[in-house]
Every structure is written in C-alpha cells, then in structure tokens.
MARDREN-842140 format. One record per residue (C-alpha): residue in three letters; x, y, z. Coordinates in steps of 0.05 Angstrom, whole numbers, plus 32768, in hexadecimal, padded with zeros to 4 digits. Example, Ala and Ser with C-alpha at 12.3 -4.5 7.8 and 13.67 -1.06 7.14 Angstrom:
# residues 2
{pt 'Ala' {80F6 7FA6 809C}}
{pt 'Ser' {8111 7FEB 808F}}
This chain:
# residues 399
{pt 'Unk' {7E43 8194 7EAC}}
{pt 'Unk' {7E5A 8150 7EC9}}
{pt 'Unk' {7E50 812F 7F0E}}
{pt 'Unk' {7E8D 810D 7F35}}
{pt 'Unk' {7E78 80D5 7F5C}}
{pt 'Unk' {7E99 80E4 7FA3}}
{pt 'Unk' {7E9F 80A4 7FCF}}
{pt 'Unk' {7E86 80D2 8011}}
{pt 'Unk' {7E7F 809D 8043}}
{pt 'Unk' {7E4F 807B 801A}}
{pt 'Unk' {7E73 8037 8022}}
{pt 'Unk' {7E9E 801D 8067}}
{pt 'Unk' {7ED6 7FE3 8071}}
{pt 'Unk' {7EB0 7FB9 80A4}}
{pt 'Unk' {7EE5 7F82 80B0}}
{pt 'Unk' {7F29 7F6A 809E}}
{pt 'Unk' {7F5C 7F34 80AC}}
{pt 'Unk' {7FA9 7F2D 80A0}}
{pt 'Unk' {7FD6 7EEC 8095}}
{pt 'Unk' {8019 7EE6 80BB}}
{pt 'Unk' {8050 7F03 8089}}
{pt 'Unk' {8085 7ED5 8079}}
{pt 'Unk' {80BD 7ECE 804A}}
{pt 'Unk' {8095 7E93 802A}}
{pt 'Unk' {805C 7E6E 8044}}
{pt 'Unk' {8056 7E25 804B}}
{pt 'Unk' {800F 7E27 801F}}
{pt 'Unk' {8000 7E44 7FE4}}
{pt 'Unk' {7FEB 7E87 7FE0}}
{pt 'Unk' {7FA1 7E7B 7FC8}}
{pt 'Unk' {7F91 7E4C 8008}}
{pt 'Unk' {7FB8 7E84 803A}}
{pt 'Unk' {7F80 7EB6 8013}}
{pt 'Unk' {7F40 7E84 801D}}
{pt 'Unk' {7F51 7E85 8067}}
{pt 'Unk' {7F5D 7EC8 806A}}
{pt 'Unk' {7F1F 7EDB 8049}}
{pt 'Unk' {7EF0 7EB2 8075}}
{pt 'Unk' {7F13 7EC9 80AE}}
{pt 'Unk' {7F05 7F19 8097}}
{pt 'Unk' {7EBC 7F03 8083}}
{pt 'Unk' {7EBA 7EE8 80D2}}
{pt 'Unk' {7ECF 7F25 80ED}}
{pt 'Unk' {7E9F 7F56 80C9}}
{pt 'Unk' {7E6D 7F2C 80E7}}
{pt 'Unk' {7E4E 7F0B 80AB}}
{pt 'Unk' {7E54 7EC7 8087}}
{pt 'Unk' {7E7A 7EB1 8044}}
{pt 'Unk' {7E33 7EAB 802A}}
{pt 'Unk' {7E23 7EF3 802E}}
{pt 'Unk' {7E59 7F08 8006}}
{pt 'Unk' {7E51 7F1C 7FC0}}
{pt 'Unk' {7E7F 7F40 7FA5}}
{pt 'Unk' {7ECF 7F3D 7F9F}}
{pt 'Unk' {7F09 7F6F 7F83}}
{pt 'Unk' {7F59 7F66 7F88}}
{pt 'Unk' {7F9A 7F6E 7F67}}
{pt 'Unk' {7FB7 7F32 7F55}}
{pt 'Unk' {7FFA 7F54 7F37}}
{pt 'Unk' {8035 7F32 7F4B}}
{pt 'Unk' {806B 7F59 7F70}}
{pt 'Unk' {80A0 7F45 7F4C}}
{pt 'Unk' {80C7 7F62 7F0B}}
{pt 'Unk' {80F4 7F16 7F00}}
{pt 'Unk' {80E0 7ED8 7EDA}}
{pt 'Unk' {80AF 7EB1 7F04}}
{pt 'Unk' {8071 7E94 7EF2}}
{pt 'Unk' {802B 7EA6 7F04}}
{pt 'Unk' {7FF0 7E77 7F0E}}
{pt 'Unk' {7FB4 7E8B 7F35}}
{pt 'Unk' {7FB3 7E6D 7F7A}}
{pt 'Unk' {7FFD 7E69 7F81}}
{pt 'Unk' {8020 7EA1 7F75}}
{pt 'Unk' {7FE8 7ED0 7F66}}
{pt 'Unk' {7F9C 7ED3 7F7E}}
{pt 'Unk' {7F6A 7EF1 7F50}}
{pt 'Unk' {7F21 7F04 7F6C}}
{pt 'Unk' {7EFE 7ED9 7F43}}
{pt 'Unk' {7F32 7E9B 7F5E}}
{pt 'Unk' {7F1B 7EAD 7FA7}}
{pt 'Unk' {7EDD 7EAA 7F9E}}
{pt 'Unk' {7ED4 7E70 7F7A}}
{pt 'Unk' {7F02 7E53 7FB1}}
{pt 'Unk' {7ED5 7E70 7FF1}}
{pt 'Unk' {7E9A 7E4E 7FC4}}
{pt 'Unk' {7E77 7E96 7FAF}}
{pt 'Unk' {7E54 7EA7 7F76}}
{pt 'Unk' {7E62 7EF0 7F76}}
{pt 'Unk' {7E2C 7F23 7F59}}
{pt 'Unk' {7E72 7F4A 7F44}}
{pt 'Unk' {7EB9 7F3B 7F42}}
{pt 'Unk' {7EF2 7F67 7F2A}}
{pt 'Unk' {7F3F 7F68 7F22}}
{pt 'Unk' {7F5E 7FB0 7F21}}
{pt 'Unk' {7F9F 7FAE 7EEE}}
{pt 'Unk' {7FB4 7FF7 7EF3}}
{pt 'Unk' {7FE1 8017 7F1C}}
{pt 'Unk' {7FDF 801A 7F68}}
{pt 'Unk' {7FBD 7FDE 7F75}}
{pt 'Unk' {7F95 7FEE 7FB3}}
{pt 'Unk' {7F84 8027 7FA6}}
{pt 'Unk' {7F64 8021 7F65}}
{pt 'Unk' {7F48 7FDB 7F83}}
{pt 'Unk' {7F26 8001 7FBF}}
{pt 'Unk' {7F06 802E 7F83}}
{pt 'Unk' {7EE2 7FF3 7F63}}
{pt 'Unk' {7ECF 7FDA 7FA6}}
{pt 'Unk' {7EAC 801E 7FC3}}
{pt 'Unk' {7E8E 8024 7F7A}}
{pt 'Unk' {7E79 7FE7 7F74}}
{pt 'Unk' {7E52 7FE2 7FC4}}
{pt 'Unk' {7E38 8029 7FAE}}
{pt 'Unk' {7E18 801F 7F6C}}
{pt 'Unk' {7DFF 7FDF 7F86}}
{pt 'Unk' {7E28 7FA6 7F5B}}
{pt 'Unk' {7E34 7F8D 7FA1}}
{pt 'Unk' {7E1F 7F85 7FE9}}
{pt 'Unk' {7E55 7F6A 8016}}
{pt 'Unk' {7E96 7F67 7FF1}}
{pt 'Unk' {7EE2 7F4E 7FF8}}
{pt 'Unk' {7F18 7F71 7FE5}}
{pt 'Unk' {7F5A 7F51 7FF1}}
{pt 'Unk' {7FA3 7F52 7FDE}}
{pt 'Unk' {7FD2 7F18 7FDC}}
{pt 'Unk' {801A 7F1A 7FD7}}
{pt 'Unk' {8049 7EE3 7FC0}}
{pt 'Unk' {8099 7EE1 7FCC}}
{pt 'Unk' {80A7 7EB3 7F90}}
{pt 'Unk' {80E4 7E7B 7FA1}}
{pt 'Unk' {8129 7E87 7F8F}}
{pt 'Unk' {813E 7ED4 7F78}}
{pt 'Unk' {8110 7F04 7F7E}}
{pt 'Unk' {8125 7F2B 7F43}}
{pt 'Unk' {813F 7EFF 7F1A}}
{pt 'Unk' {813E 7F05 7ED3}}
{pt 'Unk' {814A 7EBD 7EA4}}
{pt 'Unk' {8140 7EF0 7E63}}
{pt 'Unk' {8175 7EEB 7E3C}}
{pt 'Unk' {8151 7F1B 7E08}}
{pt 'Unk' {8133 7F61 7E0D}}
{pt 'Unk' {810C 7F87 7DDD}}
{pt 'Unk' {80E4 7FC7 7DD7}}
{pt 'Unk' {80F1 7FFA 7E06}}
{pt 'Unk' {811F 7FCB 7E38}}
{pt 'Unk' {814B 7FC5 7DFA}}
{pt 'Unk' {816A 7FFF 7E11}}
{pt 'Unk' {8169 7FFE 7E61}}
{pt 'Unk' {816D 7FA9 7E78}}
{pt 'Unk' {81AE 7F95 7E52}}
{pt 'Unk' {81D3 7FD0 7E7E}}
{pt 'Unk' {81B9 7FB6 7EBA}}
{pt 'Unk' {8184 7FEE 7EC6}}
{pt 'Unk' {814B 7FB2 7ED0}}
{pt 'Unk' {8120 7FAA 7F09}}
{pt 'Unk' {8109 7FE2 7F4D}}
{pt 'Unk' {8145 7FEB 7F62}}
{pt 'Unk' {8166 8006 7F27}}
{pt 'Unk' {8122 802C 7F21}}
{pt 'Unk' {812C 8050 7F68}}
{pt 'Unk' {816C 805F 7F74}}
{pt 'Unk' {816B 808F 7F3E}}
{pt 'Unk' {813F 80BA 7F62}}
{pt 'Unk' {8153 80B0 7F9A}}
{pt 'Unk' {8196 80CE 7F83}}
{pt 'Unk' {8178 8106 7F64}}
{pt 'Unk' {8152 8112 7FAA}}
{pt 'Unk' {8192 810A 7FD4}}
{pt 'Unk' {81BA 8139 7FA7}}
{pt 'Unk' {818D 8174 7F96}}
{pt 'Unk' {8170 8180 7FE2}}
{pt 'Unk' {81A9 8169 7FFF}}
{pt 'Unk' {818B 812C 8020}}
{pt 'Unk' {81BB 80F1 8041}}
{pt 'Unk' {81B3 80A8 8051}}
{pt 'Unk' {81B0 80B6 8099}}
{pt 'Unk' {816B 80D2 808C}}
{pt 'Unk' {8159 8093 8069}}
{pt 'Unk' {8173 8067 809B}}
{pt 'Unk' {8140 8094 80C6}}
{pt 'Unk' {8102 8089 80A0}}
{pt 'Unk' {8116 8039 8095}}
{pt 'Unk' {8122 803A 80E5}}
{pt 'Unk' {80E0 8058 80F7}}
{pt 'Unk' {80B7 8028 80C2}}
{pt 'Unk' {80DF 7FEF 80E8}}
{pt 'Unk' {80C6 8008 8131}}
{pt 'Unk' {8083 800C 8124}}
{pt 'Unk' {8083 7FCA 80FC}}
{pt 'Unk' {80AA 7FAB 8130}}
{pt 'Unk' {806E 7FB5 815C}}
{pt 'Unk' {8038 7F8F 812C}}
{pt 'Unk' {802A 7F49 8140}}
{pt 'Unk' {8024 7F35 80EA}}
{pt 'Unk' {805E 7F5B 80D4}}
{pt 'Unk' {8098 7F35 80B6}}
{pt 'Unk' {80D0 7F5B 80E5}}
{pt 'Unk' {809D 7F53 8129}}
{pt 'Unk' {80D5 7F6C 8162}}
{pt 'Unk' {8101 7F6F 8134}}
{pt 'Unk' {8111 7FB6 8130}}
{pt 'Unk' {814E 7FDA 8108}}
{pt 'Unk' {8181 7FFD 811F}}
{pt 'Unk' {819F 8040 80FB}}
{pt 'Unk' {81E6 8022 80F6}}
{pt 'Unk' {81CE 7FE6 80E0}}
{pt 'Unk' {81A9 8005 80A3}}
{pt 'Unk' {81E9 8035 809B}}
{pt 'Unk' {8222 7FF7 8093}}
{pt 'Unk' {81F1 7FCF 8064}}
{pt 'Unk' {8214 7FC9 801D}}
{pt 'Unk' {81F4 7FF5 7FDF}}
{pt 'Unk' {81D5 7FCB 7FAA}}
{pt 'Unk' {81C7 8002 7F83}}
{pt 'Unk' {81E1 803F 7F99}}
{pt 'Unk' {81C3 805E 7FC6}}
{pt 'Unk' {8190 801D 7FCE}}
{pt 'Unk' {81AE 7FED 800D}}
{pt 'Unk' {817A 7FB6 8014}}
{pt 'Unk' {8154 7FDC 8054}}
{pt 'Unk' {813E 800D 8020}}
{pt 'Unk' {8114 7FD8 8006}}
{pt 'Unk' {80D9 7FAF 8023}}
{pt 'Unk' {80E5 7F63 8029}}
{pt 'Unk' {80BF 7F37 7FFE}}
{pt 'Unk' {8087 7F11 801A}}
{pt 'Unk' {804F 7EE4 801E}}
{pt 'Unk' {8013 7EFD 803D}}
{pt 'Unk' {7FCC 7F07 8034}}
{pt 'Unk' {7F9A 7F43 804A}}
{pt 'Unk' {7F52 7F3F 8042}}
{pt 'Unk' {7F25 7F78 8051}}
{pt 'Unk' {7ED5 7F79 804B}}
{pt 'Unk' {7EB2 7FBC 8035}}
{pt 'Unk' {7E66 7FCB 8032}}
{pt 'Unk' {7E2D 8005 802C}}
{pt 'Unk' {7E35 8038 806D}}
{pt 'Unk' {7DE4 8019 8072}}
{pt 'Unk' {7DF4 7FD6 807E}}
{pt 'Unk' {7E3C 7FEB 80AB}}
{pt 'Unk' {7E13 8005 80E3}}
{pt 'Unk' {7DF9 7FB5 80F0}}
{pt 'Unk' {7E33 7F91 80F8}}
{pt 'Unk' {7E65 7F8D 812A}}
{pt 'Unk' {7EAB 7FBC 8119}}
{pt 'Unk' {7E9E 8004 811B}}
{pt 'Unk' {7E9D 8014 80CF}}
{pt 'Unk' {7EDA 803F 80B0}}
{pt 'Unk' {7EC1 8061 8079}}
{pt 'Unk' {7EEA 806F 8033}}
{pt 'Unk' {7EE3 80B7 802A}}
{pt 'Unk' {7F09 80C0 7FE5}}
{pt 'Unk' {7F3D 80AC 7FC4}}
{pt 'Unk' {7F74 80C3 7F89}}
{pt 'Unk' {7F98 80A5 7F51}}
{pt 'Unk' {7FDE 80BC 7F39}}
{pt 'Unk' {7FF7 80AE 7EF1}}
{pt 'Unk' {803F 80BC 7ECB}}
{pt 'Unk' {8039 80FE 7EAC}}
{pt 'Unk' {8071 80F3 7E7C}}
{pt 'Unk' {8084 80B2 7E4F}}
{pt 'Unk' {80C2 8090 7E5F}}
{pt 'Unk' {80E6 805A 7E5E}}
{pt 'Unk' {80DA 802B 7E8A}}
{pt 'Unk' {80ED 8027 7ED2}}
{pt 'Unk' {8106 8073 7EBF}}
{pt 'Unk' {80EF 809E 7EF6}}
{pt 'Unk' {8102 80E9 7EF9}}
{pt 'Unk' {80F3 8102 7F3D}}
{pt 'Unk' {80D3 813D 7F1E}}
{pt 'Unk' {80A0 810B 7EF4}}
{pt 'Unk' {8096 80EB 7F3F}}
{pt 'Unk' {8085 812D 7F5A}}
{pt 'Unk' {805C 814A 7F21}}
{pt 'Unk' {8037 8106 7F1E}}
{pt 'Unk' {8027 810A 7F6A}}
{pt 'Unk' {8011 8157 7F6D}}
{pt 'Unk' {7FDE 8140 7F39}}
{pt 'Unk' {7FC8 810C 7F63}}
{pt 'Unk' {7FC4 8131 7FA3}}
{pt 'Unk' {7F9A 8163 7F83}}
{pt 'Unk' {7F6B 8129 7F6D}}
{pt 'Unk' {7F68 810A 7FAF}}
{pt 'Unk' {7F60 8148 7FDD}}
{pt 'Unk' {7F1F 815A 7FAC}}
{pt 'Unk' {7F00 811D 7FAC}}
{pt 'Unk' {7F09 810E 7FF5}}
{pt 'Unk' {7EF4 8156 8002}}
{pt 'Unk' {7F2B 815F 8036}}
{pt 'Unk' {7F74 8176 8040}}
{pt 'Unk' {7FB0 8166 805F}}
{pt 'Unk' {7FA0 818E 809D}}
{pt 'Unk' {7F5E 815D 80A8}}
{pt 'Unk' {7F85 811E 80A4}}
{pt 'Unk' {7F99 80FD 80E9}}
{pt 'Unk' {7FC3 80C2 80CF}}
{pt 'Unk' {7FE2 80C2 808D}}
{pt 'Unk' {8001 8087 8075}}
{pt 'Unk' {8033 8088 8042}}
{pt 'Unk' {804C 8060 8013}}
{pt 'Unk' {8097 8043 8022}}
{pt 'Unk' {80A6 8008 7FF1}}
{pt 'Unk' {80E2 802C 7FF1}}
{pt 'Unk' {80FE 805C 8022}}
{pt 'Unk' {8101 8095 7FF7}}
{pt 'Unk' {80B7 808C 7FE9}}
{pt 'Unk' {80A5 80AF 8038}}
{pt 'Unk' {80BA 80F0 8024}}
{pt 'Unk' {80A4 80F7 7FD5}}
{pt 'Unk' {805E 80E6 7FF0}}
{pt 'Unk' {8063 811A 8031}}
{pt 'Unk' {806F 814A 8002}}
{pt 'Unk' {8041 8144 7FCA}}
{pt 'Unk' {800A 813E 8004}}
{pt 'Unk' {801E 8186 801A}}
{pt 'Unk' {803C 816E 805A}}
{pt 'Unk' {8079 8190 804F}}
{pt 'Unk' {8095 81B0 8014}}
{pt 'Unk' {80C1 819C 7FDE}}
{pt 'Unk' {80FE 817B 7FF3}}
{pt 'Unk' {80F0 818C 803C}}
{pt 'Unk' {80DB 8145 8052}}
{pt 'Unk' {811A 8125 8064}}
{pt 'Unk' {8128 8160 8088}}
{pt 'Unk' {80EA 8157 80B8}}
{pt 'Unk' {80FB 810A 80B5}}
{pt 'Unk' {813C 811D 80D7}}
{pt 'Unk' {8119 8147 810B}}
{pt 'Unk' {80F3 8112 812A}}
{pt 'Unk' {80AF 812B 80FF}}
{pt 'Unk' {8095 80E1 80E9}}
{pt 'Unk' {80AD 80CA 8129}}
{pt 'Unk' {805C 80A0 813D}}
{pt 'Unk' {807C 80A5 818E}}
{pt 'Unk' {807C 80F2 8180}}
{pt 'Unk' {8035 811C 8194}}
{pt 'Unk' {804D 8153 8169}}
{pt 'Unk' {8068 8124 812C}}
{pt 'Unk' {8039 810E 80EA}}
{pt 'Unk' {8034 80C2 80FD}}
{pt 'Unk' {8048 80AA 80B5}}
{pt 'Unk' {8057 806C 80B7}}
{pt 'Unk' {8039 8055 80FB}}
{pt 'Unk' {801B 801A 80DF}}
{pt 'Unk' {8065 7FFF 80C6}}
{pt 'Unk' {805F 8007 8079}}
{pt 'Unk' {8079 7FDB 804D}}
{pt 'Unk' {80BF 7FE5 806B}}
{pt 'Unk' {80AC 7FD0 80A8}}
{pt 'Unk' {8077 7F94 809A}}
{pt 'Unk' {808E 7F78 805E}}
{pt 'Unk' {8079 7F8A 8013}}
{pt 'Unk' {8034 7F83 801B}}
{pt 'Unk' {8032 7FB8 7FE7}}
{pt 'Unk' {7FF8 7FE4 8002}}
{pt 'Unk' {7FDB 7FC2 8036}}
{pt 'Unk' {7FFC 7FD9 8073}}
{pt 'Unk' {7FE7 801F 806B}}
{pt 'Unk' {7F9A 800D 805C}}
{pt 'Unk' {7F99 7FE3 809B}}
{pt 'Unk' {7FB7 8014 80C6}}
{pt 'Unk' {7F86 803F 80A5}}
{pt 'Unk' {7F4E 800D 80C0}}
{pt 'Unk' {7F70 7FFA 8102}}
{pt 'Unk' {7F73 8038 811C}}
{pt 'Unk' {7F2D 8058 80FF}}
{pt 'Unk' {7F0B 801C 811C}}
{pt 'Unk' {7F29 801D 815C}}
{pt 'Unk' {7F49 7FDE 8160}}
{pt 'Unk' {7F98 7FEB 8158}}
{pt 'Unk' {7F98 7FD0 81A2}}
{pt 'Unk' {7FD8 7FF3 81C8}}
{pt 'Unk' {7FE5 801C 8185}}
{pt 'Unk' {7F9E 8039 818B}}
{pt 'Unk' {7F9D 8084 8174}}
{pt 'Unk' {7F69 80B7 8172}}
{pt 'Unk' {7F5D 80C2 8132}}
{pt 'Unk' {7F24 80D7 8107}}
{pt 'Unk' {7F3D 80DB 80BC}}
{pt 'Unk' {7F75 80B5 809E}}
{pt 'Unk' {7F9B 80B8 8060}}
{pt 'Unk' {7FBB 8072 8038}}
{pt 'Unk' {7FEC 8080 8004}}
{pt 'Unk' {7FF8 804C 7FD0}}
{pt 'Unk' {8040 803A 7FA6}}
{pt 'Unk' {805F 8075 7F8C}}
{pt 'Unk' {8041 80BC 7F90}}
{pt 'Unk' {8040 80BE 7F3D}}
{pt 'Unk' {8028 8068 7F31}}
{pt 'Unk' {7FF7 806A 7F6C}}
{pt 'Unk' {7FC7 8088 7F8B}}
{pt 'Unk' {7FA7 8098 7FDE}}
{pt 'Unk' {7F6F 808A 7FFF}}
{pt 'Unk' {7F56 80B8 802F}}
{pt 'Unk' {7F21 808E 8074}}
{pt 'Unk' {7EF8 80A9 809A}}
{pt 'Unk' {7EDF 80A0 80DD}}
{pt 'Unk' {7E96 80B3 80D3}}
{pt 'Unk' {7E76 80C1 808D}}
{pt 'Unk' {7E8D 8104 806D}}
C-alpha cells in the first residue's frame, strides 16, 4: 500500500511582490529580482535574514539563439540568494515542464518536510535584444533535421497547427479568438504592472492584424517581457503571525506528452489526452472539483490555450469552449460568467509565463485585489499547455 503526500493547507503564500513589465528594462534582470525579493520578504512581514530557503525556474522564454548567463538574462535560486546575501538551508531549480507549477511543488514540499522555514519562490523573465526568435543556426540535426529547414521552428509554428485542427473540426472562428484575446486585454488593461496598463484591445483591431502563421496574428501571442515576481511561502503554523491573511496551496497537478513526437509537433488530441490525465491528477490531489473552484485561471500564452484548458478542467465539454467564449461565459464583468482570465493572463500582462494566474490566485484569496476584489474562497492556476504543464489549486482556509 503506498501513501500520497497531499499538500492540504499544510503550507500558505504569505507575501509577494511584482516588477513593472516592460519590453526591456534598463537593469539587468538579476538586480530587478534582488529588489523584488526584498521588497516580497518586506511585505510578508519578515526580514531577508529569516529567509532560508529559495526555488525558481530560470528557463529562458525564448526558442532563438541568445545567450544565457545568470544575472542577466536568466536568474537561478542559488544566484538570488547569494545576491540578497543568504545562506539558504535549501535551494532548488525546477527544469521540467510547467515551470511554476512544478516550482510551487518543491516549495510546499520543501516548507512541509522541513528543508525550509520561510522561503522565496520567484520567476524572472527576460525579453532578450534584437529578434525574439531568431535563429543564427545554420545547421540542424536529430529530430529538427526534419522540421527547422522547412520553416516549422519555434511556438508559432508549434500552435497554429492546433489551432487549425481546433478551428476546423468544431467549427471554431477567429472572431472567437479575437474574443478571448479582447477579454485577457480588459482585465489586463486594468492592472497597474501589466505591460498593456489602459491599453485595452479592440475586436477589429485583433481581426485586421496580419497572420504570421496562419491562423496565429501577433494578438494571439503574449508580448515578450522583462519582469520579475517574487512570492514568499511558509508552514500554515508560522502564517497565522504575520501580517497578509495566508492563501493556502491546496494541491496541485502535472501534465506530460502522452505520445513521442517530433518536436514542436502537437496533435490537439495528444493536448487533450495529456490534459485529461492531468486534471484527473489535480482534482485528486487537491481533493476538489470544478464545481468548488471560485476563480480559475487559465493558461493563455496563446489564445487557443483558454479553451483546451476549460475543457480538460470539465468546464465545458469537448469543443464547446469557444462556443461559451462567444456567449459572454469568461466575460470577469459577468455574475453568471467563469471569471477566466480576470487577472489578465499572459495575453493581457505580458509573457510572464505563469505568474499572472498564481497572483490573481493570491490577490484575490488574500483580499487585496483592491477595486478587483472578489469573493472567493478556492481558486484554480493553470500553467502552459494543458499536456506540458500542470494547475495549482489555493485555498482560502486550510482543506
């Protein structure tokens, strides 16, 4: 017989804090992450000194030909601490896929089996100068042998295929795109950090954009960015003693390819298979459903990405979700409507990978999304693709 360790409300975010997104900041990314670390570690109430522990993601966003040096383009946990002046008891890089996710698993596990007290988990992102794609290769070999030298290289490529599957078989249309990317843009229009702050987008204007790779237009895509998010975790013991009303992680799921492929090749039946497996992981460990969730967060890297993960979730069914996109049923002004992407997305802050669904997550369990304030007692954040991610499901109060 085997035991499962279930994260329960055994461990709480106590504090965060978020850089400005920009295109590219005018410091490197590693001193942008020092300051917001120490500003996060000030806001759960406690001092740099008191932390011990640290876990990231230090992947860079970026499939082109740029380099990667710690502090610059890329900030590992054991560079930030070192930086911050920490000795950490335990620090920890996750490498798999969906980065926050999988990070926010070492963190709970790590506060809970007692490798750490008060620890930092943050993400950096870095918008690397010049193309942000772009490929100086003039070689490929193994598997890209067959995909690169045809032009199939890099997300976009990846997507659209998909997508076109999506669009064809359910009879889906770029008007109900443009809906999804308009409603991500709204609500990220309204964040203070976000990269398009009152900047909202029109319908028309996502409509006349040019394809880049059919169906993809560029508003199907979030923007690269610099930015930094920092977010402090510790036991549910020590949560009741500081200042922010704790939010407590409640479980979380991991999603894998079922199938090997080539690379970048993404059936949308291998994303839905993938993300049923990882639904069923995460509604068992969180020991909860869809019905008990009061603000789901999905994933939108890509527009597409809304409605794979409101289906694999059980929100709707299969190939229903740009159908109750179109009726208004995301729509966060809407009582009625499953507030999706309330907290902007990616779409509508900037490609921040993750991190705009965890802290709406946060914002809104802690009561302190200001005028965007909710009532809400669970909440759900979804992670990169339904199939190369994963969710993690807050709570409120420990479950």
């Amino acid at each position: 017989m085997t035991s499962r360790f279930r994260a329960g409300g055994q461990v709480a975010v106590v504090g965060y804090a978020h850089s400005d997104i920009v295109r590219h900041a005018d410091r490197p990314l590693g001193s942008l992450a020092v300051d917001t670390a120490r500003e996060a570690i000030a806001d759960a109430g406690l001092e740099v000194g008191d932390i011990d522990g640290f876990v990231g993601s230090a992947m860079i966003p970026t499939a082109g030909s740029h380099r990667i040096e710690d502090g610059i383009g890329t900030v590992t946990p054991n560079w930030l601490a070192r930086h911050l002046g920490v000795d950490p008891r335990y620090a920890a890089g996750f490498t798999g896929l969906g980065q926050i996710p999988g990070t926010v698993a070492m963190a709970v596990n790590a506060v809970a089996s007692g490798a750490a007290d008060y620890l930092v988990l943050h993400r950096a992102l870095h918008n690397p100068p010049g193309q942000y794609h772009v490929s100086t290769m003039d070689r490929f070999e193994g598997s890209q042998q067959w995909t690169a030298p045809q032009g199939f290289f890099g997300p976009l490529a990846m997507i659209a295929l998909p997508t076109n599957e999506y669009l064809q078989r359910y009879g889906a249309s770029r008007e109900t795109l443009a809906a999804t990317v308009v409603e991500a843009r709204k609500n990220g229009a309204r964040i203070p950090w976000s990269f398009w702050h009152d900047r909202p987008l029109p319908a028309d204007e996502y409509l006349n954009s040019p394809t880049l790779f059919d169906p993809i237009c560029r508003y199907d895509c979030d923007i690269p960015v610099d930015g930094v998010a920092v977010f402090v975790l510790t036991s549910a013991e020590r949560a009741v003693d500081l200042p922010n009303k704790p939010v407590y992680v409640a479980g979380y799921g991991m999603g894998a390819p079922t199938r090997s492929r080539l690379p970048l090749h993404w059936p949308l039946e291998d994303i839905m298979e993938g993300g049923r497996a990882m639904a069923r992981r995460l509604w068992a460990h969180a020991g909860m459903g869809p019905s008990d969730v009061d603000l789901p967060q999905v994933y939108d890297g890509f527009s597409i990405f809304p409605w794979l993960w409101l289906e694999v979730l059980g929100y709707c069914e299969e190939g229903e979700a740009h159908r109750l996109v179109s009726s208004g049923g995301i729509d966060s002004d809407r009582a009625d409507a499953i507030p999706a992407l309330s907290g902007g997305g990616a779409l509508g802050n900037g490609r921040m990978h993750g991190v705009p669904q965890m802290l709406e997550c946060y914002l809104q369990l802690s009561g302190r999304a200001g005028d965007r304030q909710r009532r809400v007692d669970a909440a759900l954040a979804c992670h990169s693709s339904p199939h190369f991610g994963g969710a993690v499901a807050y709570t409120s109060e420990p479950v």
